[in-house]
C-alpha positions in Angstrom: 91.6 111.3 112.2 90.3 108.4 114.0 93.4 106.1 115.3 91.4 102.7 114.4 92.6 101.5 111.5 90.5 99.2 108.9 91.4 97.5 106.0 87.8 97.9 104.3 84.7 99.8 105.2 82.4 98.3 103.0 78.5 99.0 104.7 76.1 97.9 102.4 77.9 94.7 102.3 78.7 94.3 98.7 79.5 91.3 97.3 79.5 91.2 93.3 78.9 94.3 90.8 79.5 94.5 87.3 81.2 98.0 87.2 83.7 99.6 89.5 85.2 103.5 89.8 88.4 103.8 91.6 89.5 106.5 92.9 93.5 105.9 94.5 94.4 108.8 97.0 96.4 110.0 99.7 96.0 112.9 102.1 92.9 113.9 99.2 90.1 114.9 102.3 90.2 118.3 100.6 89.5 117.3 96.8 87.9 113.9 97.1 84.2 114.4 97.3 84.2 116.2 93.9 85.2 113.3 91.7 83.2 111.0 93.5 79.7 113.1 93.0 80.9 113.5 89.7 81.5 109.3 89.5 78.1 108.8 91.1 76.2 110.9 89.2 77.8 109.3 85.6 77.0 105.9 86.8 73.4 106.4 87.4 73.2 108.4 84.1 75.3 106.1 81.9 75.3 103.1 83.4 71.6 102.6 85.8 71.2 98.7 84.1 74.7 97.8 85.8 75.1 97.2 89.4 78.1 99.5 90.4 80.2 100.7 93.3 82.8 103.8 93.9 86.2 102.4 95.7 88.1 104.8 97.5 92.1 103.0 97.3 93.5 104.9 100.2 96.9 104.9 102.2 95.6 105.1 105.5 95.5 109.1 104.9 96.1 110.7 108.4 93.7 114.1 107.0 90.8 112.5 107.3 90.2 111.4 103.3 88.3 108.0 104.7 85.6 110.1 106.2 85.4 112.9 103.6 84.9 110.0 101.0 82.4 108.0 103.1 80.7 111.4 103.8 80.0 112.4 100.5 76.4 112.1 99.2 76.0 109.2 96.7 73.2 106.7 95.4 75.7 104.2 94.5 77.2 102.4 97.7 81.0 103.0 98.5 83.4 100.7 99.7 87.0 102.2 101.1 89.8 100.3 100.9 93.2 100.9 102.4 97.2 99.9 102.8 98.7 99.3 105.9 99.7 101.7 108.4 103.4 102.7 106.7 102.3 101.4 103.7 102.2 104.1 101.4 102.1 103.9 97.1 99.7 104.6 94.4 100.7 101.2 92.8 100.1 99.6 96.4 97.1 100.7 96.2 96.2 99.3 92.7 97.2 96.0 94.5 94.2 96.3 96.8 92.0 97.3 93.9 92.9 94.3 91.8 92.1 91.7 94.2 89.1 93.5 95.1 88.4 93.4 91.2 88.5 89.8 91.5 86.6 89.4 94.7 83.8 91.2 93.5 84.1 89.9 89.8 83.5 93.4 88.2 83.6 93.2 84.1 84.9 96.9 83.8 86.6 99.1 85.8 87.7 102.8 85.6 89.9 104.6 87.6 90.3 108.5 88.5 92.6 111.1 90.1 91.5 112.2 93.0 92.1 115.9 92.4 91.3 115.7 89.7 89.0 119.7 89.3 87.7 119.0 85.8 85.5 115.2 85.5 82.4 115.5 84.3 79.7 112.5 84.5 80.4 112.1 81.2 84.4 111.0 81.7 83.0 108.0 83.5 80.8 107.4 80.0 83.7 107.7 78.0 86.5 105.4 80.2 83.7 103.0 80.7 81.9 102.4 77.9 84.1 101.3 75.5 84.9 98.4 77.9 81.0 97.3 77.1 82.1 97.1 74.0 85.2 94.5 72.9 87.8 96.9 74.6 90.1 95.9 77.1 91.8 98.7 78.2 91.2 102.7 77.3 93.4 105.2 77.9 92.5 108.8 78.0 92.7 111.7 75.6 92.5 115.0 76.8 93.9 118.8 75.5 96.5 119.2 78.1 98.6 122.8 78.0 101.5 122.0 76.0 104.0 122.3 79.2 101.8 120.3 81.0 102.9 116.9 81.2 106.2 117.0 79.8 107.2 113.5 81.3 104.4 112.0 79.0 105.7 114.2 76.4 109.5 114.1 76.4 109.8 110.4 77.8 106.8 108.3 78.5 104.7 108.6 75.2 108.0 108.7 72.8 109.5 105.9 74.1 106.8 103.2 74.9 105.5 104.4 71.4 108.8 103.3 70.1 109.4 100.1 72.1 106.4 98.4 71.5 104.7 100.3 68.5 101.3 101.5 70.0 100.5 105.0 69.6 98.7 105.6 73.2 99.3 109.6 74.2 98.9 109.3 77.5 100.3 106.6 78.6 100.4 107.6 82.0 97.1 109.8 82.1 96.0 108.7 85.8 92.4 108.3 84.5 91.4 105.5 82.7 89.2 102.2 82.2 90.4 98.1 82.1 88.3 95.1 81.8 88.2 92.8 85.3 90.0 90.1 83.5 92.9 92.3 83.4 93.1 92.3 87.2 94.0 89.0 87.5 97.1 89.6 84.6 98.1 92.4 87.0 98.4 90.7 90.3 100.2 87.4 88.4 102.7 89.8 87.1 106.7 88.7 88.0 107.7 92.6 87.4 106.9 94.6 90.4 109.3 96.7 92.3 109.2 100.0 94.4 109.0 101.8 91.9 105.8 100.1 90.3 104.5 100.4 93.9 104.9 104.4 93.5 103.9 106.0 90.6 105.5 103.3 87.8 102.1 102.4 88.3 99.9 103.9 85.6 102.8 103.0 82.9 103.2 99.3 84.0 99.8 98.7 83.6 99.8 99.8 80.0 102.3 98.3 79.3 101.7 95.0 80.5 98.3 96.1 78.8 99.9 96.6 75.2 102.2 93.4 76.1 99.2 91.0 76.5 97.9 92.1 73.2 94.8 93.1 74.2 92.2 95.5 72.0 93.4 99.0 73.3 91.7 102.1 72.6 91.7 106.0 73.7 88.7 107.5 74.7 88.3 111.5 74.0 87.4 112.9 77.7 86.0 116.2 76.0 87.3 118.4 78.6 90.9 119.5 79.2 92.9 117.4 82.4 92.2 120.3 85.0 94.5 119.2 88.3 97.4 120.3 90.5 99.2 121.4 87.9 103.0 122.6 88.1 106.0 124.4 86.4 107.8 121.3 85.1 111.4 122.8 86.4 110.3 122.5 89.8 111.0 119.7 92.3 110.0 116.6 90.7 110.6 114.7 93.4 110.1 110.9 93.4 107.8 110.8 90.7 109.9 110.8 87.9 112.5 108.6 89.0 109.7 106.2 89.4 108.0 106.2 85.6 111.3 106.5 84.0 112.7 103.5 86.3 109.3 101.6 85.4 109.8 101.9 81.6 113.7 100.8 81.7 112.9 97.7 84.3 110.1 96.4 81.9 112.3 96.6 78.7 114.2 93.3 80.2 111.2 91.6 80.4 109.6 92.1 77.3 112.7 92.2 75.2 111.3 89.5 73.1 108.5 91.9 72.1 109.8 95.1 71.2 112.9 93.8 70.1 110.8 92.7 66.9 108.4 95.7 66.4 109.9 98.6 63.7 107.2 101.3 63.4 104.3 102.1 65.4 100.4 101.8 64.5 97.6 104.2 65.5 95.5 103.1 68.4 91.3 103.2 67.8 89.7 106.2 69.1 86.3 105.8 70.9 83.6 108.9 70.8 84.5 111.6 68.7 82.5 115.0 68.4 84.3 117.2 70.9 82.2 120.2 70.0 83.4 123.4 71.7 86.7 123.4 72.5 87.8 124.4 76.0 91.5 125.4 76.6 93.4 124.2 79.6 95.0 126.6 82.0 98.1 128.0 81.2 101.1 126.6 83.1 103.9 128.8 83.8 107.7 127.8 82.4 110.8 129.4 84.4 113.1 129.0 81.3 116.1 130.3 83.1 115.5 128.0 86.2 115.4 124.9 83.4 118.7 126.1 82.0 120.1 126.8 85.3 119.4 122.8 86.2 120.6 121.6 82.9 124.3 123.5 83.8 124.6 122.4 87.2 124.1 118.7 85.8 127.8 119.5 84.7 129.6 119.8 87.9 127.2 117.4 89.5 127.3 114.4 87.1 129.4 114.6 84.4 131.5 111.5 85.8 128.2 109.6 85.4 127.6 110.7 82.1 130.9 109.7 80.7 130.2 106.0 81.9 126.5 105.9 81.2 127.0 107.5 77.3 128.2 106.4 74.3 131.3 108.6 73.0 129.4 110.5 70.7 126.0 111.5 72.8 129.0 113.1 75.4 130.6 114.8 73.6 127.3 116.5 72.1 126.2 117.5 75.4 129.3 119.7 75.7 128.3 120.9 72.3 124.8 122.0 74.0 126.1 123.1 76.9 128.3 126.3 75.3 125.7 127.3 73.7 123.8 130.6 74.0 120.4 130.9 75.8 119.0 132.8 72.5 120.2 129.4 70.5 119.9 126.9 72.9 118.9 122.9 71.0 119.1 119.7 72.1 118.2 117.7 69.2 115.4 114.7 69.1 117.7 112.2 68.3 120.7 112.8 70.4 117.4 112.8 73.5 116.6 109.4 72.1 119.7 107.8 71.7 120.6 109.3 75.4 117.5 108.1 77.0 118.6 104.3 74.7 121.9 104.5 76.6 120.2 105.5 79.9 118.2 102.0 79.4 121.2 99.9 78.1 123.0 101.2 81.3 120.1 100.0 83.6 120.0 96.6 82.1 123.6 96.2 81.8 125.6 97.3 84.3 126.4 97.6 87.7 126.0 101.3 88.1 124.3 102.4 91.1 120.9 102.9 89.5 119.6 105.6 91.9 122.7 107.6 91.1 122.4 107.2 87.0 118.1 108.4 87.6 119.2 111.0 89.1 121.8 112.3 86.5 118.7 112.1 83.6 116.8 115.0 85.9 118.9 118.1 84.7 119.1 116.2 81.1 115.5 116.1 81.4 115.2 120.0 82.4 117.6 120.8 79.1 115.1 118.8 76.9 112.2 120.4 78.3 114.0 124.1 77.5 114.3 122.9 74.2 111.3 121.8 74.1 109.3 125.3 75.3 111.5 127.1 72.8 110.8 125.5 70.0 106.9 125.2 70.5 106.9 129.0 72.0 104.8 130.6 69.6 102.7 127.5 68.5 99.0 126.4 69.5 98.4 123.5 71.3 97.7 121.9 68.3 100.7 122.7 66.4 103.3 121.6 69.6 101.2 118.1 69.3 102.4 117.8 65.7 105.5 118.8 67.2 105.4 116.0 69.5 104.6 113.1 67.0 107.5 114.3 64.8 109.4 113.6 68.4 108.3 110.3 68.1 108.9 109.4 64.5 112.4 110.4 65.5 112.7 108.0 68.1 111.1 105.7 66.1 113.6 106.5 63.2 116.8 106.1 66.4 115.0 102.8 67.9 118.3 100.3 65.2 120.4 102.1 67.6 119.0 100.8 70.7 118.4 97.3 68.7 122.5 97.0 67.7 123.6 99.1 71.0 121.4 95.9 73.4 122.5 93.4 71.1 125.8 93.8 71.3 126.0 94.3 75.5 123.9 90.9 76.0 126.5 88.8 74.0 
């Protein structure tokens, strides 16, 4: 890596476009140049009457990922942006991107991982388009294996779906499209933290997306989400304290909102026709690693627990806990009303926040056993009809949260 760092390499000198893909990355030199071929070659094919640009948001990568993107092959110019030296962050990234959105006065922008094995030219067709046309934000929908993703699917999806009534599935999908206007909502925004910073990212910004009240839709990607994928009882590291922190912090600030909204509505869906179907690959559960987690929670956090949870949700987890393998549960709504305590508790109290994150991880891993047994033997399409009934139970729980918030802020 060269030991000179700069803020923007940006040779052809651009100055305004109307269309922008992102791609955010760090230490990506390996798995960079594929998306941004595949980016190139949708915006010449889709999009040839605009003047466009691929933006590579870095983090000062020290493997090189500034040259591999500069190196790549593309007719449409390239700008790379980075943080600081130190600076590290998808969401600081996003920072760079948005004032760059507004320097350059793009209309649409679309973002994508950057390993990311499975983007056609056409996913840059189906993020962007719809932004052409009276949408202001699309979020992706893709077949995912049912045990991939099981933060979107056990937290993220349920719960912003029942806080502020949207139906968006992947609410944290890493690929998706916003109008440049939006940019300017996102840098004025008074909630931003660490966690935002990290990856709270993609769920902040739709949320704030589905808080401004702009026209939201989800565009069908037509191929399944083909990254790094991984066993979701191993190390989850950072990640999930950061979404799941993301979605508590912003439920102070739009109280006012949510606080209102009963049931959820269905969100437009832009470009149907899927044709053949491909499957996603297969990811691999350790069911008696997740169960192993979920019992170690005990010794480890029960303390924790007792002050974080109502009476009744504690005494239920020791209900769950003596239970056989072979008839292991851990019903919808005693999840939901744990996860409403969980945010009550980070609004509320003094508790050390880090501490009470870190408690919800083997909670997490017993939901996510539950979760793999009960969809075992069902299709892809069947667990995703298990998942919406998921969310009309939350959705069914959310007077809970209402009374339970009411009552702690007086």
């Amino acid at each position: 890596m060269s030991d000179t760092f700069e803020k923007e390499i940006n040779q052809e000198h651009i100055e305004k476009v109307d269309m922008i893909v992102c791609i955010p990355s760090y230490n990506e030199a390996d798995s960079i140049s594929y998306p941004t071929t595949q980016a190139d070659k949708g915006l010449i094919k889709y999009f040839k009457n605009y003047s466009c640009v691929i933006i590579n948001c870095d983090n000062n990568s020290p493997d090189n990922t500034r040259q591999a993107f500069l190196d790549t092959p593309t007719s449409t110019p390239k700008i790379y942006l980075s943080t600081a030296p130190g600076i590290k962050g998808k969401g600081n990234n996003f920072r760079n991107l948005f004032q760059k959105v507004v320097d350059l006065q793009a209309e649409a922008v679309v973002v994508v991982d950057a390993d990311l094995k499975s983007i056609t030219p056409e996913w840059i067709k189906h993020l962007g388009e719809p932004l052409f046309s009276d949408f202001s934000y699309v979020a992706p929908l893709y077949v995912r294996h049912k045990y991939d993703g099981t933060i979107t699917n056990g937290i993220a999806y349920p719960l912003s779906r029942a806080l502020y009534g949207r139906r968006v599935r992947q609410p944290i999908g890493g690929d998706f499209g916003f109008r440049g206007e939006l940019a300017s909502v996102y840098l004025e925004s008074k909630v931003w933290d660490d966690a935002v910073a990290n990856f709270g990212i993609d769920i902040w910004m739709t949320t704030l997306a589905i808080n401004q009240q702009v026209p939201i839709c989800q565009s069908f990607m037509g191929r399944p989400k083909i990254h790094r994928t991984k066993d979701p009882g191993s190390d989850l590291g950072p990640m999930f304290r950061q979404v799941v922190g993301t979605i508590f912090s912003m439920m102070k600030y739009f109280y006012p909102y949510w606080i209102k909204i009963k049931y959820s509505r269905p969100t437009a869906i832009y470009g149907f026709g899927l044709g053949e179907m491909e499957m996603p690959p297969k990811v691999e559960v350790n069911t008696q690693n997740l169960l192993d987690k979920f019992h170690s929670g005990f010794e480890q956090y029960s303390s924790v627990w007792e002050e974080v949870l109502t009476i009744d949700v504690y005494k239920k987890l020791f209900e769950i806990k003596n239970m056989k393998e072979s008839e292991f549960d851990f019903p919808t709504d005693l999840w939901a009303r744990l996860l409403f305590d969980m945010a009550i508790t980070h609004r509320f109290d003094t508790i050390d926040k880090g501490l009470m994150m870190e408690s919800l991880i083997p909670l997490y891993f017993g939901r996510t056993l539950a979760f793999v047994k009960k969809t075992k033997k069902m299709s892809i399409k069947q667990a995703e009809e298990a998942i919406e009934g998921d969310c009309e139970t939350f959705e069914m729980t959310k007077p809970y949260l209402v009374q339970q918030w009411k009552e702690k802020a007086g």
